[in-house]
N, C-alpha and C positions, 0 to 999 in steps of 0.2 A: 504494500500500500504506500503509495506516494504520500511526502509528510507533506506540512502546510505550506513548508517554502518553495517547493518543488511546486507546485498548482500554482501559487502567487507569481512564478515565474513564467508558467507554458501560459498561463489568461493572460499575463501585459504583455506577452508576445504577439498572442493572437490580437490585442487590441492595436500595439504597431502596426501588424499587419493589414490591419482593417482600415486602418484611419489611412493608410497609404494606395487603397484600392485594391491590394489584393485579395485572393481566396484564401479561405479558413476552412478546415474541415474540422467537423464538428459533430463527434461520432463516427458514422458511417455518409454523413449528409454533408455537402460543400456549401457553400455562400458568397459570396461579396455583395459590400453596401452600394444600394443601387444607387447613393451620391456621388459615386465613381464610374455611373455606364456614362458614354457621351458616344457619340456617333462615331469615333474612332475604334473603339472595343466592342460595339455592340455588335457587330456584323458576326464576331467571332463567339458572344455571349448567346445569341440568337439562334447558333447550333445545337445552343447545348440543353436545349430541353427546358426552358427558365420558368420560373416561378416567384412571385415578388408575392410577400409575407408582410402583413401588413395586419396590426392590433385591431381588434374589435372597436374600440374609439376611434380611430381612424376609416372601419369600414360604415361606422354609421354615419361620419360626415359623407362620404362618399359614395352610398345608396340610400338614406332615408331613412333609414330603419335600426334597428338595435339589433345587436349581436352577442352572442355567450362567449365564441372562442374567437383567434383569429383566421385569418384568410388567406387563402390559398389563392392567388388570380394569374392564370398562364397567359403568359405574352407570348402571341402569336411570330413567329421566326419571318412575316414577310414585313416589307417596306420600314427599313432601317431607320430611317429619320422618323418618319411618326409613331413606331410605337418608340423611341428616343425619348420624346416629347412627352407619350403619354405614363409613361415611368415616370416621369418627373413631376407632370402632374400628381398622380396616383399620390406620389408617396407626401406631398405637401401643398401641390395646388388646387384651385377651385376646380374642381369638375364632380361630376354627378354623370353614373351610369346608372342606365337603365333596367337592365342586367344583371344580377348577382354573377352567372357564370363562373362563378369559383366556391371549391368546399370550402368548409371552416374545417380549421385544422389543430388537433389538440392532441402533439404528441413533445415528449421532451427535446428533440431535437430543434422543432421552428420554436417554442418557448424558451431555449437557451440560447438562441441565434440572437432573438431579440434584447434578449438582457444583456447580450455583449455588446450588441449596438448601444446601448443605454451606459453601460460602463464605460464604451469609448466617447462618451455624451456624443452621440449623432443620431437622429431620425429615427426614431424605432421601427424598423422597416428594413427587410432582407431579397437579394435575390438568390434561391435555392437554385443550383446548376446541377447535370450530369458532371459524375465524376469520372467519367471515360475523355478525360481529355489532360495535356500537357498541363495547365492551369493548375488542375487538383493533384498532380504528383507532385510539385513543390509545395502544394498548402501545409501551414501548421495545423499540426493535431491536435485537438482537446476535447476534453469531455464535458460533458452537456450538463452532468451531475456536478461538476466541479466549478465551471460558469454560474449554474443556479446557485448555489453555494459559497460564490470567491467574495461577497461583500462579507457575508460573517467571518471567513478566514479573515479577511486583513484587519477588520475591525479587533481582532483579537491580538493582533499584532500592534498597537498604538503604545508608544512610549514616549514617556518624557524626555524631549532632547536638548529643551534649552530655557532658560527662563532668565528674568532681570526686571529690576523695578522700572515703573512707568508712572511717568506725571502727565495727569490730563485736562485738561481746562475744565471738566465738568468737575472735578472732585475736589471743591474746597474744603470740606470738612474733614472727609479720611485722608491721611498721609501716606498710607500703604498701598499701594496697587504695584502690583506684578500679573506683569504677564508668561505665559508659559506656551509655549509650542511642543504641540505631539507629532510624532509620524509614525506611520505602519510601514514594517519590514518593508515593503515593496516601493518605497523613495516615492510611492505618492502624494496626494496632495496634503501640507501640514492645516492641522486641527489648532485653536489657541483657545487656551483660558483666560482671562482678564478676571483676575482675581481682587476687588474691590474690599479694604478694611479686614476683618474679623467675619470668617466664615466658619466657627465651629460649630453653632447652633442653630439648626435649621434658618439656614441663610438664604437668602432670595437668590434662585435661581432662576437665568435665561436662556435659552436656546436658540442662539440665533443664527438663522442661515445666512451664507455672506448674500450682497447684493452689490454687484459691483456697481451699476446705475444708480441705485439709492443710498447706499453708504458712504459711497466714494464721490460720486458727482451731484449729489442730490436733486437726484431725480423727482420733481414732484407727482410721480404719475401709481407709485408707490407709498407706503407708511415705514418704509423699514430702515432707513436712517434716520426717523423722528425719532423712531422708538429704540434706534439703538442709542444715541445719544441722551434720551427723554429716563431711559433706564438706568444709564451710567449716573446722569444727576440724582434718580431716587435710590439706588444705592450709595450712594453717598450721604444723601441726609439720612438712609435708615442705619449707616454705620459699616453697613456688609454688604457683601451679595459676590454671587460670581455669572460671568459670560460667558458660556459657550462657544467658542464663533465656527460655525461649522464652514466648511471651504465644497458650498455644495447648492450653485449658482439656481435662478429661477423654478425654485421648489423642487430642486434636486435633479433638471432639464439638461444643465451646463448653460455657459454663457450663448452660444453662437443659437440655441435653438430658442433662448428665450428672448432675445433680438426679434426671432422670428415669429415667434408669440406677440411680442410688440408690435410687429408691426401689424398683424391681424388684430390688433385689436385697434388702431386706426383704421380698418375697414368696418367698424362698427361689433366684434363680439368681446365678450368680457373675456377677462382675466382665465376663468374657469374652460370658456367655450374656446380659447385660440390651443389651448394647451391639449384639451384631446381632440379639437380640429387636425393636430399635427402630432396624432396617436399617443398620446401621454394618458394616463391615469391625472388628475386635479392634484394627487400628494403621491411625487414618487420618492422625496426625500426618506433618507433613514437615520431615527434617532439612536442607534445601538453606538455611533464615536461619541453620542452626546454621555451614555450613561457609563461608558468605559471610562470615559474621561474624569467624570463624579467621580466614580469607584477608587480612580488612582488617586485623585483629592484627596480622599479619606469620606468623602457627603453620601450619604444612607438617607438623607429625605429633604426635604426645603420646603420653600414655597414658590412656585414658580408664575416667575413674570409673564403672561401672554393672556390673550384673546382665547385661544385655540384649546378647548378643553379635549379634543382628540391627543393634540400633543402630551397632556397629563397622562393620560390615559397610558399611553404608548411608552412615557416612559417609567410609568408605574409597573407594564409590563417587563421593563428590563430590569427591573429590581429597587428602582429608585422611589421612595414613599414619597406622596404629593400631600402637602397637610394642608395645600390653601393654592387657589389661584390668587393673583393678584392683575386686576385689567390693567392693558397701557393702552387707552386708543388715543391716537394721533391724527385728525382728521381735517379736510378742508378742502374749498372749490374742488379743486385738481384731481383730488384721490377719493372723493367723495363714494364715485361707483364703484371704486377697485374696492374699497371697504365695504358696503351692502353687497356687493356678489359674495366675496368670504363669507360675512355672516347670511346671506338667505344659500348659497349651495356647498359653503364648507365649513356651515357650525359654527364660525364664529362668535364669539360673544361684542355685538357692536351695537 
């Protein structure tokens, strides 16, 4: 049995590979991300038997209707430029078939295809190929069980790799803040605590996902650098508390596909609808670095800062006791809708 380093290794292989347009195989089954067909490669893609994979949220924007598994839809091998186009469609443009013309498919191999897209934060969306060709004898191998499985490995792998005091403009009252950075064995992306005053006694905790648009450039079209800021001042006056800062862009999207969500959501849908318009689940983040990270703290329970009584929930699941929400809502013109779609289709408390 391969240990956890070994796995943590052949999955960021196959995600190189992926993100560079090559094939993966994956089990007995090949793939490449269909953000890499273009009219140069598809003439020789279009041999090979194709099958573009594609989430149930994604197949109801794009016939009308609701579905339980995902979908299997064969692209036809003639006229190279337009089905080119309709790939490309399919897997993030407007269009609307008429047609189902494709099984729904529920088997472990297209459900780990997808999650490796997800891991290489790109489009959750695959094209299945015959494996009788040149393409699939170089592809890397991995397993499908190991894929569904490799967020809980590395999360299990977070350590403390550096920390140092921090002075921050919100925190006139406590003198103590440090910051600390995690990383999981596999050199991805680092996790940080912002440790605010005296956290030994159920201390106000937050969980915050990064936002580079809101954090960093204050975005008003969000709430998540009001509240990251908005949180650092009430911890301060309450003495303690510590920050989560999860490094796990547009509800856990990545950055480039929540761009893409933005901009669909200038074509008039919410926050909620651009995100499975462009086959996402509404929350694919995972709180399991939030509660490892508690765990190494030494924190067994808090109060936690947020809206989102899902998120309690969730990380009361990983072992961490919730003795109290505490609301931050930060709202105005701008972010007005983005705030009512959370609270009327993701529980918020607003």
């Amino acid at each position: 049995m391969k240990n956890s380093q070994a796995i943590i290794i052949e999955i960021d292989r196959a995600v190189f590979e992926l993100r560079r347009g090559r094939v993966v195989q994956i089990d007995e089954q090949f793939f490449i991300h269909p953000e890499y067909v273009h009219e140069g490669n598809w003439a020789g893609l279009a041999k090979l038997a194709p099958r573009l994979i594609i989430t149930a949220k994604r197949a109801e924007a794009i016939f009308g209707k609701k579905f339980s598994e995902n979908l299997a839809i064969t692209i036809s091998k003639k006229n190279v430029q337009e089905n080119s186009l309709l790939i490309s469609l399919i897997i993030s443009g407007y269009v609307k078939l008429e047609e189902v013309g494709a099984p729904t498919i529920s088997d472990n191999q297209a459900d780990a295809a997808l999650q490796l897209a997800r891991i290489a934060e790109l489009l959750p969306t695959m094209l299945q190929i015959s494996g009788k060709n040149m393409l699939a004898k170089s592809a890397i191998k991995v397993r499908a069980d190991d894929i569904l499985n490799y967020k809980n490995i590395v999360n299990e792998t977070l350590e403390l790799v550096a920390e140092t005091p921090l002075k921050l403009k919100d925190t006139s009252n406590v003198k103590d803040v440090r910051i600390k950075a995690f990383r999981p064995q596999n050199g991805g992306s680092e996790h940080l605590a912002i440790v605010i005053g005296d956290i030994s006694n159920e201390p106000l905790i937050r969980v915050h996902s990064s936002c580079y648009t809101g954090d960093l450039l204050g975005s008003l079209a969000c709430d998540c650098g009001d509240q990251l800021r908005e949180c650092i001042r009430l911890m301060d006056a309450e003495g303690g508390g510590v920050i989560v800062y999860l490094i796990q862009e547009g509800r856990g999207i990545g950055l480039i596909n929540k761009l893409r969500a933005y901009a669909l959501q200038t074509e008039g849908l919410d926050t909620v609808e651009a995100n499975e318009f462009l086959g996402f689940d509404d929350e694919e983040r995972a709180f399991e670095p939030a509660a490892k990270i508690l765990q190494i703290l030494g924190i067994k329970s808090g109060r936690l800062v947020t809206n989102n009584p899902r998120k309690a929930t969730d990380l009361e699941a990983l072992g961490i006791k919730i003795s109290g929400l505490v609301p931050l809502l930060v709202t105005h013109e701008h972010n007005h809708n983005y705030v009512a779609t959370k609270g009327k289709k993701s529980g918020h408390l607003v």
